[in-house]
N, C-alpha and C positions, 0 to 999 in steps of 0.2 A: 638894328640891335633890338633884343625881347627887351618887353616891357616886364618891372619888375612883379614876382605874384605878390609877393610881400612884402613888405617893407618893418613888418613886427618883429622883434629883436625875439629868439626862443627866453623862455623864463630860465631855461639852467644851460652850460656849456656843454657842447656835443663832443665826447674825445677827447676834454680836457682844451678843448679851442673852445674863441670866442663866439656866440653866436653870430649869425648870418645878417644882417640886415640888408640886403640886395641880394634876393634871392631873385633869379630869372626863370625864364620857363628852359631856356637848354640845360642851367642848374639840374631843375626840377624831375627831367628826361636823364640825362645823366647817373645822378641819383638810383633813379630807379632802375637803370640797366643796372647799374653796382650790385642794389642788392637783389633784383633778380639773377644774377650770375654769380652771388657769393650763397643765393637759397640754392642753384644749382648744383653749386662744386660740393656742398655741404652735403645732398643726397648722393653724389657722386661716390664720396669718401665712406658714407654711410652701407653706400650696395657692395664696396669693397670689401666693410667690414663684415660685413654677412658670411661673405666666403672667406672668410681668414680667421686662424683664430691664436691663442698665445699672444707673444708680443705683436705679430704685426698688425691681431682685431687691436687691440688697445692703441694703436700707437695711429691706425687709420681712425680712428673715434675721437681721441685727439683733435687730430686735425680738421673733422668734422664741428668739432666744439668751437674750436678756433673761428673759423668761416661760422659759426653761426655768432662771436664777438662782432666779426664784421659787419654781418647783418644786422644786428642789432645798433650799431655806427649809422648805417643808412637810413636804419625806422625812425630813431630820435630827430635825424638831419629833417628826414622831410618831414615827421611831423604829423598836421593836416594834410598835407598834401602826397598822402602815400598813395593813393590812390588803388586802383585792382591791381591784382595781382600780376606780374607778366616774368614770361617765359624766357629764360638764358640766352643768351647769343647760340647761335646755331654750330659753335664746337665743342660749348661749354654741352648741348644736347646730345650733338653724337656721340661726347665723351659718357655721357650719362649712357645710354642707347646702349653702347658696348661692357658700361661697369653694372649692367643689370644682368647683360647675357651672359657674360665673362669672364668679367675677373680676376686679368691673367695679367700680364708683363706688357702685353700689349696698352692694355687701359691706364697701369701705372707710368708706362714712358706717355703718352699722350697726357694725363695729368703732370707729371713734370712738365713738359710743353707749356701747356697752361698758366702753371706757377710763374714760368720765365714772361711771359708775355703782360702781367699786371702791372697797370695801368697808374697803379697807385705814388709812384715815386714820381709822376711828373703832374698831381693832381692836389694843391692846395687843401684842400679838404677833406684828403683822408690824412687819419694821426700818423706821425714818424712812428710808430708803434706798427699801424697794421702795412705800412712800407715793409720794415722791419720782419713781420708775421711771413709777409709773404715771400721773401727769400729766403728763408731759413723755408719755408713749408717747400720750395723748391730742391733743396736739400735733402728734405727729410724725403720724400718720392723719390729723391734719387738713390736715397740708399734703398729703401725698400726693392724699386724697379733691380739695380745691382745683383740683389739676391737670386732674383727671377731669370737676371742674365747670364747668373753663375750657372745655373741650370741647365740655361740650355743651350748658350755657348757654342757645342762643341757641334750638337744637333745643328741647329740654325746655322753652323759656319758652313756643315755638309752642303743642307739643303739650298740656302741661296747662293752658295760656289757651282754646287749643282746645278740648280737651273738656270743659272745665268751663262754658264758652256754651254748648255744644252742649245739656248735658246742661240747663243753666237754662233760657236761651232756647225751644228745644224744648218745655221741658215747662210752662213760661207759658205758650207761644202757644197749646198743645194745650188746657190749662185754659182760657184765656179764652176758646179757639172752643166749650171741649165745655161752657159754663156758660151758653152762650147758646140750648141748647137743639139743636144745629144736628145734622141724623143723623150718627152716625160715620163714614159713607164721608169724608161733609164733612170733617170734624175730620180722619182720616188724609191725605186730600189737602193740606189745610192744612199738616200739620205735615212734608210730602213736600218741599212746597213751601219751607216754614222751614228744611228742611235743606236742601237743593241752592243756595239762598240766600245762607242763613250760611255754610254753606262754601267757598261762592266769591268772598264778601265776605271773609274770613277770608282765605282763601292768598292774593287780589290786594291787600289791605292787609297782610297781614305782609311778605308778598316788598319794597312800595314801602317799608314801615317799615326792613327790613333793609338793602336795598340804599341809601338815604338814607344811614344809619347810615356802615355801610363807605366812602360817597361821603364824610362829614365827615372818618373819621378817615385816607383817601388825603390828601386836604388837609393833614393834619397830619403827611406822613413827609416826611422831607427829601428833598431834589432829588436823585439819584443824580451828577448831572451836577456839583453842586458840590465833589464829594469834588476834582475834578481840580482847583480851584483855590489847594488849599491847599497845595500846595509853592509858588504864587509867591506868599503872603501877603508881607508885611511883618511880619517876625519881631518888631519893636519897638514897629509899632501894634498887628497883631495883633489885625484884625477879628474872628476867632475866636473872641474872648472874648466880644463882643455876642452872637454866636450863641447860648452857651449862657445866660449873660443874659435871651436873650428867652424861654428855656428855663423860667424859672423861677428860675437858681440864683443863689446869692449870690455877688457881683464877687469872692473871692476863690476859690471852689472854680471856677467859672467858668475862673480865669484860669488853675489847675490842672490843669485838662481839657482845656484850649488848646491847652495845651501839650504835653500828652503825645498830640491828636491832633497835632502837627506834626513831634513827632518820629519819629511812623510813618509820615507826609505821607499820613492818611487823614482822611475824617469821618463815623464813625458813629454813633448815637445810642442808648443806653442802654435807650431806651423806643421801638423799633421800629415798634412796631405790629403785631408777630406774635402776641402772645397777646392783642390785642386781638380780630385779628380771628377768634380764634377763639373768642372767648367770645359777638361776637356771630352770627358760623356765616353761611351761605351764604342770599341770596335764593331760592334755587331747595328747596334741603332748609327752611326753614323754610316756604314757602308749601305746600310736600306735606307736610310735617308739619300745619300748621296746618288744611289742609283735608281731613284723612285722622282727623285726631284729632276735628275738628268734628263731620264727618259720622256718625265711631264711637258720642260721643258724643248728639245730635240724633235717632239712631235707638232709641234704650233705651225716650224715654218713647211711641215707637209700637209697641212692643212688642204690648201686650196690642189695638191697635186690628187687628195684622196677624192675630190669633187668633179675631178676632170679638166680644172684648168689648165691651161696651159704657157708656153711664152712667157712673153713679158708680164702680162697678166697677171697670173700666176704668181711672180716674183714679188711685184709693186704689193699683191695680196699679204704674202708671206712678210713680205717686210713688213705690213702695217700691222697684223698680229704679233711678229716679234717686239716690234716697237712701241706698243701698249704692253706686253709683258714686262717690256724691261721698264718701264715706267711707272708698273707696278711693285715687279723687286726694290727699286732703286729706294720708292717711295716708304716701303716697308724698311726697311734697312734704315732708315733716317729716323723713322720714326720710333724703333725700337730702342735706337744708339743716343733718341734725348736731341736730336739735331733736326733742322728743316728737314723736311724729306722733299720738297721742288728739286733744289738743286742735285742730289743723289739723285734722285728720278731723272734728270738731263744727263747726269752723268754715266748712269748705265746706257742711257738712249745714244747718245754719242761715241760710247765705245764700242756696243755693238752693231752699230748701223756703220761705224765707220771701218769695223774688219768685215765687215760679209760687202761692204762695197769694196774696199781693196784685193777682196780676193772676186770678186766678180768683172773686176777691169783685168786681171791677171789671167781669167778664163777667158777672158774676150779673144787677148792676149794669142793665150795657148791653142785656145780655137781658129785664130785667126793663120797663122804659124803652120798646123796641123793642115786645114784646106790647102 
């Protein structure tokens, strides 16, 4: 066990706790990771706010002020013994690393990440206060991050549904044709083929999925033309109130909302449909999304055939590039959605290692059959 550094009681209470009198040297280490990884988060929040501005600069500056209360928890704790300066844990860095380049939805789901992983609710010595600080600051990135996902939703659903066929599809069809024996020119043509396919099957059903989509929920905004009718309601029937009725609401808040659209003599609707339609994003960007990411994808496992490999080769090759792709999507997708991203990342690996082998035992299959 460390020998203690001090044994000197602090002259005033740190956080509203008593002071330390057995302070140890892993204490002392401890400490200082805290607050070099609450100096980091704090310029994290800070390079955020550079690129944001309205409520979300204010609301990331915030949260910057916050983490620097933190830090200031750790300078009074250690005291004397702060010693130099030192550097964040190495995710608290890269999250830095990407919120200087960036600045994007990416950095705010890896900051929620962060939030969730504080250290502080099973650590004596930080106050119930900054416990407290930092779940709620989890929160607050998630809502911000939310915004960033409404946006792009509908894009990111194309591109990573897209390259994750690309990359399966692809590399089954490769397998089934290269098990059957058939020469590689064969096989590379084949899967030429699979890709220019899938991809155009891909951007003409995402585009009619999307644009459907957007067609349902036009159906669903109110008539612009009705707002002129509500100055000549009848103030005492007061058809207005069916309106939001059919809405959803209960005949009392309903009759609430009536009202105070009559007193403005407008009608607008609470639930828009502007941030709908932006979560499901545009027919035209989702179908080049979806056939650009297909196509990205669909080309990896012809890699080694464009090199001259051949056989089994060949395949073991193609599998090992798909299988770093998908370990890439998978991880991306976790990471954006506020969730580990390991597990995602196995779990793309295992879906699509597990169809392009089942359909390579089925070529064997059919090859075999065929001879």
């Amino acid at each position: 066990m460390s020998e203690p550094i001090s044994n000197a009681p602090r002259a005033s209470e740190v956080g509203g706790q008593p002071p330390r009198t057995d302070v140890k040297a892993a204490d002392v280490r401890r400490w200082r990771k805290y607050l070099a990884d609450e100096r980091a988060e704090a310029a994290v929040y800070r390079d955020l706010a550079s690129r944001r501005s309205g409520e979300e600069r204010a609301i990331l500056l915030e949260l910057a002020e916050a983490e620097g209360r933190h830090e200031a928890h750790w300078v009074e704790l250690l005291g004397d013994r702060l010693g130099r300066p030192r550097r964040g844990d190495v995710r608290t860095r890269v999250l830095g690393f990407f919120a200087k380049r960036f600045g994007s939805v990416f950095v705010l789901a890896l900051a929620q990440r962060a939030e969730a992983r504080s250290p502080y609710a099973n650590d004596s010595d930080a106050t119930a206060a900054m416990v407290a600080d930092e779940r709620i600051h989890e929160e607050v990135v998630r809502g911000l991050a939310a915004r960033g996902r409404s946006r792009i939703s509908g894009t990111f659903r194309a591109a990573v549904f897209g390259a994750n066929d690309g990359l399966v599809s692809n590399l089954a069809l490769v397998a089934g044709v290269a098990a059957t024996g058939l020469p590689a020119a064969t096989v590379l043509l084949t899967g030429i083929s699979g890709l220019l396919a899938g991809a155009l099957s891909m951007g003409a059903g995402e585009y009619v999925s999307v644009r459907s989509q957007r067609e349902l929920l036009e159906a669903s905004v109110p008539n612009p033309g009705a707002g002129s009718a509500v100055r000549d309601l009848d103030v005492d029937a007061n058809e207005l109130t069916l309106v939001y009725r059919a809405r959803g609401m209960n005949p009392e808040a309903a009759a609430a909302r009536a009202a105070a659209m009559l007193a403005d003599h407008s009608l607008r609707d609470a639930d828009s449909g502007d941030q709908a339609y932006e979560e499901v994003g545009t027919g035209l960007s989702a179908a080049a999304s979806s056939f650009c990411f297909f196509a990205s994808g669909a080309i990896i496992p012809l890699i080694p055939f464009f090199f001259g490999v051949e056989g089994i080769a060949a395949l073991i090759v193609a599998a090992v590039l798909v299988g770093a792709a998908l370990l890439l999507t998978g991880a991306v997708v976790g990471v954006l959605s506020g969730a580990a991203p390991l597990p995602r990342a196995l779990r793309q690996l295992a879906i699509g290692i597990g169809a392009a082998g089942a359909t390579y035992v089925l070529g064997l299959l059919f090859g075999a059959t065929v001879l």
